[in-house]
KEKE-3310 file (N, C-alpha, C; in steps of 0.2 Angstrom, whole numbers, plus 5000, padded with zeros to 4 digits):
npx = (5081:5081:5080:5076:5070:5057:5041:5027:5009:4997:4982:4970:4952:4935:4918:4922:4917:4916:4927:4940:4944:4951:4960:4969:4971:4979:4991:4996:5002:5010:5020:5022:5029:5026:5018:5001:4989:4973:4963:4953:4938:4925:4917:4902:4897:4903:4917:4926:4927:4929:4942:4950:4946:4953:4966:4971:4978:4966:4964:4954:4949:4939:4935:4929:4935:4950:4961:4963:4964:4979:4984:4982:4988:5001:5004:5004:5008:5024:5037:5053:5050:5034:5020:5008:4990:4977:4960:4952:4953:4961:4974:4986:4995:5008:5015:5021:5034:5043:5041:5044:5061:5065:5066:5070:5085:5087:5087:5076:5068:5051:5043:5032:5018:5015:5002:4995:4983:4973:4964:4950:4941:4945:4950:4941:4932:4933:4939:4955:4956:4956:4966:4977:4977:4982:4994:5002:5002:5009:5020:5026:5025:5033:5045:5047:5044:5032:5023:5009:5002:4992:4991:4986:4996:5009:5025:5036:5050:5054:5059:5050:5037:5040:5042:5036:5024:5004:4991:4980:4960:4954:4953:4962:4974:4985:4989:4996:5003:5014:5019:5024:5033:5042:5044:5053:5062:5063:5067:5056:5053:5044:5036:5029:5013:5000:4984:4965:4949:4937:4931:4913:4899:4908:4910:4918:4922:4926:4922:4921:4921:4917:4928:4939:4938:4945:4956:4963:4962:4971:4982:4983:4986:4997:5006:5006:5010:5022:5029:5032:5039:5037:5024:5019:5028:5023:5010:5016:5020:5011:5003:5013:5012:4997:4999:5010:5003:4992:4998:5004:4998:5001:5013:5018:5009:5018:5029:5028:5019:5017:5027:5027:5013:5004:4989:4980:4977:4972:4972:4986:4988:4982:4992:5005:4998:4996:5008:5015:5006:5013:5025:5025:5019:5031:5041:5034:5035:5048:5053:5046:5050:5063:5060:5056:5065:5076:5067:5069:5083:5083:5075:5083:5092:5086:5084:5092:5097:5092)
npy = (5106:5096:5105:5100:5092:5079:5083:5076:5079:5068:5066:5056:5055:5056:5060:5073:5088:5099:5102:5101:5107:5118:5110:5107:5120:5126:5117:5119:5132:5131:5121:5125:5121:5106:5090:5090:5077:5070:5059:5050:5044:5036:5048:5056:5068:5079:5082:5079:5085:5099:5098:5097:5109:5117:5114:5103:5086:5071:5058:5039:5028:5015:5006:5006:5014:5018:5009:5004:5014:5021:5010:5011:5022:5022:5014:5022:5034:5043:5051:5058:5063:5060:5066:5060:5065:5068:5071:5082:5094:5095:5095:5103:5111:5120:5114:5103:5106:5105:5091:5085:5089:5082:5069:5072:5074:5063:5060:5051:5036:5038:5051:5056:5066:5069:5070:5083:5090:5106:5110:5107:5098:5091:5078:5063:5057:5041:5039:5044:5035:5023:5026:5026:5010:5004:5011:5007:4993:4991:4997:4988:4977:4981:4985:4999:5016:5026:5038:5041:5034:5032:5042:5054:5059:5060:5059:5051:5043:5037:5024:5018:5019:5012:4998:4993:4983:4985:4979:4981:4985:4997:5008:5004:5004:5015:5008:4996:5001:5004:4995:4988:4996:4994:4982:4979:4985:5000:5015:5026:5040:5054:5070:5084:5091:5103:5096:5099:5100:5094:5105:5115:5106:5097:5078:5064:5047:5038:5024:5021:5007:4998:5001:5001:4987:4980:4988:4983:4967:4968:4970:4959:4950:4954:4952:4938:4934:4942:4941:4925:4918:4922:4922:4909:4898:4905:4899:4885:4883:4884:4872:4863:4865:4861:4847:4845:4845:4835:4822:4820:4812:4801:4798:4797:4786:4777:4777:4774:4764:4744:4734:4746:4748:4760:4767:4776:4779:4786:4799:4800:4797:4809:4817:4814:4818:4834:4836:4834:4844:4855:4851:4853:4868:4873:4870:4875:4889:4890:4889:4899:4908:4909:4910:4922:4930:4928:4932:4948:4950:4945:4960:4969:4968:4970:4982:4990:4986:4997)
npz = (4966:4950:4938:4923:4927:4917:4925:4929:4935:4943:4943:4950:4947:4955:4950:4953:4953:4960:4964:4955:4944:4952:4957:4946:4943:4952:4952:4941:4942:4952:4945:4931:4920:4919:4918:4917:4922:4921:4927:4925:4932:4928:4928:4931:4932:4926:4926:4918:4910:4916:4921:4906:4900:4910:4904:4907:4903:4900:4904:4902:4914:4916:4924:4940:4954:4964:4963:4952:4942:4946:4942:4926:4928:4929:4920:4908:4907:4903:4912:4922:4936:4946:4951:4963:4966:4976:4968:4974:4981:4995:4999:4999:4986:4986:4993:4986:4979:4988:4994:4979:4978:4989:4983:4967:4974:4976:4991:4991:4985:4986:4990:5005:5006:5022:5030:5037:5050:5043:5051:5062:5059:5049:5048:5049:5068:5067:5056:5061:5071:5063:5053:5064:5065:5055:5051:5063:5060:5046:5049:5059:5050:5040:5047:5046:5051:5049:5047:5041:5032:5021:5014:5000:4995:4984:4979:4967:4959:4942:4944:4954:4948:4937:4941:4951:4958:4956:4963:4968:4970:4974:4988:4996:4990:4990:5002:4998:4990:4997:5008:4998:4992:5003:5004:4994:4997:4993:4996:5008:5012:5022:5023:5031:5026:5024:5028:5024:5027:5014:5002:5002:4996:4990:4990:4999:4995:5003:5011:5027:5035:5027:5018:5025:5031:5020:5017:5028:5025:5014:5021:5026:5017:5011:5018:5020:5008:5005:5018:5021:5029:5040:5043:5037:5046:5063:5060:5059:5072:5079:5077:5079:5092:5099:5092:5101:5113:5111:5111:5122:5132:5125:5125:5139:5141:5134:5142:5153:5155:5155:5146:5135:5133:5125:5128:5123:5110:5097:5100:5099:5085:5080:5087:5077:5067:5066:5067:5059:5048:5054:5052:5038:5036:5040:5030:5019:5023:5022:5011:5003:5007:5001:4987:4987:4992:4979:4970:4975:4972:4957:4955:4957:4949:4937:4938:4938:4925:4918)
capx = (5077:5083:5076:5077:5069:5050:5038:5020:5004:4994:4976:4962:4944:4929:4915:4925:4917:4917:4935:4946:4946:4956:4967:4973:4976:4983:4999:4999:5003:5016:5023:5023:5029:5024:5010:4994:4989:4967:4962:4943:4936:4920:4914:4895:4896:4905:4924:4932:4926:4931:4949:4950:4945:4957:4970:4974:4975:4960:4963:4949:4946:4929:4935:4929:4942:4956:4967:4964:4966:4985:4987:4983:4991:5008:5004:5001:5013:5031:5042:5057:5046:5030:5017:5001:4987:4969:4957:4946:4956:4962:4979:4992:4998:5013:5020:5025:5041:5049:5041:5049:5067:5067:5067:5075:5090:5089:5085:5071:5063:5046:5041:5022:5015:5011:4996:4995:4975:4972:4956:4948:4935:4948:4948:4935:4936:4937:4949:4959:4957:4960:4973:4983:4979:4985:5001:5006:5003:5012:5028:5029:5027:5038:5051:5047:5041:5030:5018:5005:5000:4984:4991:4986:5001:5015:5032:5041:5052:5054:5060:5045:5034:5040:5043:5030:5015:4998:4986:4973:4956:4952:4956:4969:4979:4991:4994:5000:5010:5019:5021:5027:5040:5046:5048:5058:5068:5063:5065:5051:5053:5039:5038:5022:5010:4993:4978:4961:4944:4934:4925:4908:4898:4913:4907:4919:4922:4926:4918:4922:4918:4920:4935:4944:4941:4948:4965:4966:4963:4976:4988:4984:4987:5002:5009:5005:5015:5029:5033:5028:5044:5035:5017:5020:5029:5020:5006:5018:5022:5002:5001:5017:5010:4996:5002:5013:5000:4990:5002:5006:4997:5003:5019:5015:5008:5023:5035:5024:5015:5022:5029:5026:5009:4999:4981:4980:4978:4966:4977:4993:4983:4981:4998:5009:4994:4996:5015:5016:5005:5017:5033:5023:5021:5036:5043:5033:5036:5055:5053:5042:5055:5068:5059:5057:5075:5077:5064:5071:5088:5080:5071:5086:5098:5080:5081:5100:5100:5084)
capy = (5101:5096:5109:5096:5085:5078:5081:5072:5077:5062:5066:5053:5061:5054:5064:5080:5092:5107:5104:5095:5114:5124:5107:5110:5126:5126:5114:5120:5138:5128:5117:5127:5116:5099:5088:5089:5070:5070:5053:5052:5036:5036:5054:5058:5074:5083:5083:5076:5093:5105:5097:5099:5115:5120:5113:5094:5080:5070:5049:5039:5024:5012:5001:5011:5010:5020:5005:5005:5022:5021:5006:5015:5029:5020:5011:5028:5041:5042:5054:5056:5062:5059:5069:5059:5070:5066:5078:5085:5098:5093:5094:5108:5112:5122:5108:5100:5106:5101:5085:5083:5092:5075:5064:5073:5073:5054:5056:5043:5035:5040:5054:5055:5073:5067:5074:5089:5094:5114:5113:5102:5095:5089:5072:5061:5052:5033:5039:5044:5027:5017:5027:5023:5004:5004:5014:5001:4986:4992:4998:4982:4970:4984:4988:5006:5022:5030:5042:5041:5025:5032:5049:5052:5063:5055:5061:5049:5042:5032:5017:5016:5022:5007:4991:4994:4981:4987:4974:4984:4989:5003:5017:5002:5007:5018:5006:4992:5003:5007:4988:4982:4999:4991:4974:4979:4989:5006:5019:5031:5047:5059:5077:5086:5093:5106:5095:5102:5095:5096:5111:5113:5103:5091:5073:5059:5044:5033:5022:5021:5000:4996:5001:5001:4980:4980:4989:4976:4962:4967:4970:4951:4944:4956:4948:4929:4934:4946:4939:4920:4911:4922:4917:4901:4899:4906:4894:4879:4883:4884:4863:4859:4865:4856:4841:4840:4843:4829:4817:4818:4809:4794:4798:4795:4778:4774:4778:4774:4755:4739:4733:4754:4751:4766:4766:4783:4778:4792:4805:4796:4798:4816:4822:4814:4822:4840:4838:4833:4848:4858:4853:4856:4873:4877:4868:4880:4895:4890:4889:4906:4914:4910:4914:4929:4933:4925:4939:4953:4951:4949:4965:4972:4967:4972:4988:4993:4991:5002)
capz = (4961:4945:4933:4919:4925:4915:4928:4927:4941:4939:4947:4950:4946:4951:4954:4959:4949:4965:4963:4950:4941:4957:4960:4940:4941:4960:4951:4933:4943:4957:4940:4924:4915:4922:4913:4924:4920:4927:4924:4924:4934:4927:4932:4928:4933:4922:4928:4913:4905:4917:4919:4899:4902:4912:4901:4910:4898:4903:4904:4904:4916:4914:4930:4947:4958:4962:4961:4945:4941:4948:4938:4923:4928:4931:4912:4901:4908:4905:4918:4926:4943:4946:4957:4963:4971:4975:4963:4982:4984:5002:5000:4997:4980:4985:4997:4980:4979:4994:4990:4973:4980:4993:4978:4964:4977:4979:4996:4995:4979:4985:4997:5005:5009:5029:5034:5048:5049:5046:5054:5066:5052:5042:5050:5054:5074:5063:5053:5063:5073:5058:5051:5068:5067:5048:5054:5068:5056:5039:5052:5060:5044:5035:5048:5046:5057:5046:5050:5037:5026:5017:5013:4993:4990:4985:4975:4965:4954:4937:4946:4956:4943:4930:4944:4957:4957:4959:4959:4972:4965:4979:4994:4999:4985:4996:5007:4994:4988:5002:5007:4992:4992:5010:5003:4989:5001:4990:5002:5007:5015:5024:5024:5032:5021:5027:5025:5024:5022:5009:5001:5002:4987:4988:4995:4998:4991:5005:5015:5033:5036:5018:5015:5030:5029:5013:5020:5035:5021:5010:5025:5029:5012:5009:5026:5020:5004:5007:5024:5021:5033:5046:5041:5039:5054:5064:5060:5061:5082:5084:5075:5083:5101:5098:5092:5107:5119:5109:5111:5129:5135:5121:5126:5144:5141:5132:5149:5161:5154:5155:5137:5132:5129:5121:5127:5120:5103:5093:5103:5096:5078:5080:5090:5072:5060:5068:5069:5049:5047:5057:5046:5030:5033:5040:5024:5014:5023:5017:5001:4999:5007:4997:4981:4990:4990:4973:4967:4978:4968:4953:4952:4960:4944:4932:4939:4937:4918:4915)
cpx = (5080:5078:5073:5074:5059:5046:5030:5015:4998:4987:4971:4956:4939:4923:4916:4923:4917:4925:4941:4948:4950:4962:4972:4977:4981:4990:5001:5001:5009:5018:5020:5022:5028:5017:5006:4989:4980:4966:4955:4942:4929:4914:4906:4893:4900:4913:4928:4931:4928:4939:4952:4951:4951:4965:4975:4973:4972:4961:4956:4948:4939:4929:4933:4933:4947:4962:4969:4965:4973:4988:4988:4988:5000:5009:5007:5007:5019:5034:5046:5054:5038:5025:5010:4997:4980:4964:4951:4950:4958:4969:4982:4996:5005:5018:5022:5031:5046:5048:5045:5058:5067:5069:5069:5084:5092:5090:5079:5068:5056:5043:5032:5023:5011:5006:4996:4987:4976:4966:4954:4943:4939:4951:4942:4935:4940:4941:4953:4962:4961:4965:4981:4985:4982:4992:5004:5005:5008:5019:5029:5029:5033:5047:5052:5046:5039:5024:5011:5006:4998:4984:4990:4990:5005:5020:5037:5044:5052:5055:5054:5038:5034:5041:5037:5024:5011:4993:4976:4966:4954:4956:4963:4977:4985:4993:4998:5005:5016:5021:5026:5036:5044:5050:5054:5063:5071:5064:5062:5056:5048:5039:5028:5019:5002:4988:4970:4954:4940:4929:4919:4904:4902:4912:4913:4916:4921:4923:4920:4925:4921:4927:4943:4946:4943:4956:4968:4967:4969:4984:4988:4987:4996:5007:5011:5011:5023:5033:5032:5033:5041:5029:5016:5024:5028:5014:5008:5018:5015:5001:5007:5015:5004:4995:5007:5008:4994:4994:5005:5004:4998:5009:5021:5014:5015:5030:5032:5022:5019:5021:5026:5017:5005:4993:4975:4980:4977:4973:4985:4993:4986:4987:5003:5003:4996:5004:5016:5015:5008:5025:5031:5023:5027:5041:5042:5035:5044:5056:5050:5047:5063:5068:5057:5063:5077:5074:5067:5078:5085:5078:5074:5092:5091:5083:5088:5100:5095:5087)
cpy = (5102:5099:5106:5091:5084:5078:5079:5072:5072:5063:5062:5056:5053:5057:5071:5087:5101:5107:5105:5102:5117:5118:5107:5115:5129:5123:5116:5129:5136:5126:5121:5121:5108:5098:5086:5084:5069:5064:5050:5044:5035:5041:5054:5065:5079:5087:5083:5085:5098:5104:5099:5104:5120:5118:5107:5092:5076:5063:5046:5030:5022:5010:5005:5006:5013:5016:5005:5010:5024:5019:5009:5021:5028:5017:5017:5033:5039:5050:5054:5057:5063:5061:5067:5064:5068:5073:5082:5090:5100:5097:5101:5110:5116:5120:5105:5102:5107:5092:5081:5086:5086:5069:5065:5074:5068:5054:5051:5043:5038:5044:5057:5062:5069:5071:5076:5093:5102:5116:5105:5096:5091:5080:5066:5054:5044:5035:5040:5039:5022:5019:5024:5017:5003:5004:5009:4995:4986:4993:4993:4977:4974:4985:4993:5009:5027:5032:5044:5038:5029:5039:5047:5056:5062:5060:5053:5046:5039:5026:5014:5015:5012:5000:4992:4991:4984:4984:4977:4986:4997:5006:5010:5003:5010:5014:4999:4996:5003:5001:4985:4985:4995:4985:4974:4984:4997:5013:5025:5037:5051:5066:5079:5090:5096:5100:5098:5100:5099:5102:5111:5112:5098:5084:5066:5052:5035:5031:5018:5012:4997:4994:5002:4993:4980:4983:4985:4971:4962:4969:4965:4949:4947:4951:4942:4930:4938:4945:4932:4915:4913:4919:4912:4900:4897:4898:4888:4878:4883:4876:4861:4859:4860:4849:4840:4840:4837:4823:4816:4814:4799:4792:4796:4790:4773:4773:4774:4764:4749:4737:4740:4753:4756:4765:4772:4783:4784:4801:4806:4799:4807:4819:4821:4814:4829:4841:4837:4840:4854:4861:4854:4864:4878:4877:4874:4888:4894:4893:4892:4909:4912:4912:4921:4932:4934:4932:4944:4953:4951:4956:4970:4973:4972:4981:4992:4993:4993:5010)
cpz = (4954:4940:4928:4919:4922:4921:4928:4934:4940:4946:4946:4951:4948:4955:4957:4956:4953:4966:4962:4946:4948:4955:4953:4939:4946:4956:4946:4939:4948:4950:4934:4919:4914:4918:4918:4918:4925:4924:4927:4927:4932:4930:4928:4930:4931:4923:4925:4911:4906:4919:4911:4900:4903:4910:4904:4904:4901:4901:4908:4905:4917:4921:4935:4951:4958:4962:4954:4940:4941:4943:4929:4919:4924:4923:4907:4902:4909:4908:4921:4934:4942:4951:4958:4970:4972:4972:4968:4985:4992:5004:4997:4992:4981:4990:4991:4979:4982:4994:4984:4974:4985:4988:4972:4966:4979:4985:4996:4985:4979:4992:4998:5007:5018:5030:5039:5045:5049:5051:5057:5063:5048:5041:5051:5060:5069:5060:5056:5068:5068:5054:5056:5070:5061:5049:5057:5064:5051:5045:5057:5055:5041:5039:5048:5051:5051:5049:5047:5031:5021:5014:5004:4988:4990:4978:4972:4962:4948:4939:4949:4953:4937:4935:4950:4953:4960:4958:4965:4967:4969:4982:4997:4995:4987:5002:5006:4992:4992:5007:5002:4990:4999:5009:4998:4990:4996:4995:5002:5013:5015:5025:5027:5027:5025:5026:5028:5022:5016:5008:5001:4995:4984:4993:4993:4997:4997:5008:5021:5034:5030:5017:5019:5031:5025:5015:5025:5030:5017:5013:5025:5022:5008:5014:5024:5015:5003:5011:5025:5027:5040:5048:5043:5045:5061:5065:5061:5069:5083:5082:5080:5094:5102:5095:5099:5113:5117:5110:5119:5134:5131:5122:5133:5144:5140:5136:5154:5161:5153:5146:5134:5128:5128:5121:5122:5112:5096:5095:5099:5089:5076:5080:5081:5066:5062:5069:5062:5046:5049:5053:5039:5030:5034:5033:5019:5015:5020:5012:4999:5002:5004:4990:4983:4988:4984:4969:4968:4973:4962:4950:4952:4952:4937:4932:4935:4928:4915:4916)
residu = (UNK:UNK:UNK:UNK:UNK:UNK:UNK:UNK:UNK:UNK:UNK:UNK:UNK:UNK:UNK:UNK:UNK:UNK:UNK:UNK:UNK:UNK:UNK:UNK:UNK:UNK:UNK:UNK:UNK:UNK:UNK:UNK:UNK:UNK:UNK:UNK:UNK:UNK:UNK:UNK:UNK:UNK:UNK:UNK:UNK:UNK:UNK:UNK:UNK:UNK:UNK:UNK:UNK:UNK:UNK:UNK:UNK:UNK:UNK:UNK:UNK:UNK:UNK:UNK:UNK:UNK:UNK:UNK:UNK:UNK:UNK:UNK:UNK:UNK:UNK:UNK:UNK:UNK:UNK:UNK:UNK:UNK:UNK:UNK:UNK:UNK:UNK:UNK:UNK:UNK:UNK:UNK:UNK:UNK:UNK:UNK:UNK:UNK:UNK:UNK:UNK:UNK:UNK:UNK:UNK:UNK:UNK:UNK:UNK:UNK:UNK:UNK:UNK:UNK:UNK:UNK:UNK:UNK:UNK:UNK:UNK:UNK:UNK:UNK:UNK:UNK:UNK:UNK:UNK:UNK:UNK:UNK:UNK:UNK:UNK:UNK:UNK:UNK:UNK:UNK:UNK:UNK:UNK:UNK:UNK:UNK:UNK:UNK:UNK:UNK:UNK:UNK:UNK:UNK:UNK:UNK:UNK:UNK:UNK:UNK:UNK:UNK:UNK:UNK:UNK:UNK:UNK:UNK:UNK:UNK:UNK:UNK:UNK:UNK:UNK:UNK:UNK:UNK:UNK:UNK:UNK:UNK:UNK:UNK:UNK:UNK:UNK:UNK:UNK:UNK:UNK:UNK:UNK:UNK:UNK:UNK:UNK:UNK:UNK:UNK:UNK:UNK:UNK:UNK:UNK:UNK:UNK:UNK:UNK:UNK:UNK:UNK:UNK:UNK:UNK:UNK:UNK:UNK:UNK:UNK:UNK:UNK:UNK:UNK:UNK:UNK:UNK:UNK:UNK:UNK:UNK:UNK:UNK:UNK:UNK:UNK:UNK:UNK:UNK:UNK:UNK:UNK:UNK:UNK:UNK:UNK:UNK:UNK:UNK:UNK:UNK:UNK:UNK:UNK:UNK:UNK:UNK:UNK:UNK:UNK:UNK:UNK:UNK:UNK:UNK:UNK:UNK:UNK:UNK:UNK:UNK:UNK:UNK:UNK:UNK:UNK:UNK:UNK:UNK:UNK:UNK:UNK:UNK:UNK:UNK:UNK:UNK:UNK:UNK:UNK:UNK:UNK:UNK:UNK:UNK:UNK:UNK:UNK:UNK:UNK:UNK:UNK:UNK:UNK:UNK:UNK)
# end
């Protein structure tokens, strides 16, 4: 790892006061010299103060939301690498530097800490469900084989860091990211990492139902815009099927009747309405996915003279 280089651990706080002191001193003891960056979501229980304490510098969001906490993050701190960790001491503080050694070597702009449970507790059954529908959706929209979406330990770079939208407000937040790095052909890389549940007196944040719809949602709407020639598409072959099966029987009259009359009229109506609506969205899926391209090059020329 590049000994040189600014490193920045950027913790979301809210509520963690049974643990945001170890997770401080756990990285300020792995990262000397690294800035331990807590970023306070609107704690009432006395985090901000026991990070200060322990010698973090303490940012302070009003928005609840770890979306916005990211976004934040991503604004305030500058870094050449960048280490996000969640402040519930779950995760392993001295997996950090096989993480940052993946991405100070430019194997990957951003490398996850993949999740390996130490304890059987450190799961729970839905999550582990809905983690493995998240999984199989994000690696078929993206193209990848990734082994964990929703992990909150992540490594990496400036360019990530300064070109990476974040428009999530919540726990979906790691799985935009990691869409938006796929679309914009960032490459990720995964290393395992211990996970651990949480200490006792430490209560998560997330919720099961909640906010497992909200990562299905923001898969659907990443899909419609990151993939829209498939999208749309897609949706054109389901009007154009139905328009031809509407029309078959107008199509028929017009073979079958003497001087091609069409009894089938309404049907007729219908089959070149649903065929219209067919070529409109394929028209549109074009034409998002060229500003797609358009973008992707773009961001591609942005990036290179930064």
């Amino acid at each position: 790892m590049d000994t040189t280089a600014n490193i920045a651990v950027l913790i979301p706080c809210h509520n963690e006061q049974a643990t945001i002191a170890k997770v401080v001193s756990d990285f300020r003891r792995e990262l000397p010299d690294a800035r331990i960056c807590v970023f306070d979501n609107d704690s009432t229980d006395g985090s901000a103060d026991l990070a200060r304490e322990g010698g973090a510098e303490v940012f302070y969001e009003p928005r609840l939301g770890k979306g916005h906490v990211i976004e934040l993050m991503l604004e305030t701190i500058d870094a050449d690498l960048y280490v996000m960790v969640d402040g519930d001491d779950t995760y392993d503080a001295s997996s950090v530097h096989a993480l940052l050694e993946e991405v100070s070597a430019g194997r990957a702009a951003m490398c996850v800490g993949a999740r390996v449970a130490s304890e059987s507790e450190a799961f729970r059954p839905m999550h582990v469900s809905g983690n493995w529908l998240v999984r199989k959706l994000v690696n078929r929209l993206g193209g990848a084989r990734l082994s964990d979406i929703l992990s909150g330990y992540r490594v990496f770079n400036r360019r990530v860091a300064k070109c990476l939208p974040v428009l999530s407000s919540g726990f979906e937040v790691e799985t935009e990211m990691t869409i938006q790095m796929l679309f914009l052909r960032m490459h990720i890389t995964e290393l395992p990492t211990p996970y651990r549940p949480r200490p006792e007196g430490s209560r998560s944040k997330l919720r099961t139902c909640r906010d497992g719809s909200r990562v299905l949602w923001k898969i659907f709407t990443l899909f419609r815009q990151l993939k829209p020639l498939t999208f749309f598409g897609l949706i054109a072959i389901v009007f154009f099927l139905l328009g031809f099966a509407a029309g078959v029987p107008a199509i028929h009259d017009y073979l079958t009747l003497p001087n091609h009359e069409v009894k089938h009229v309404p049907l007729a109506i219908l089959s070149v309405g649903l065929m219209l609506i067919s070529a409109g969205n394929l028209f549109l899926g074009v034409l998002l996915h060229s500003l797609n391209w358009r973008f992707i090059e773009l961001h591609n020329v942005l990036a290179r003279r930064k």
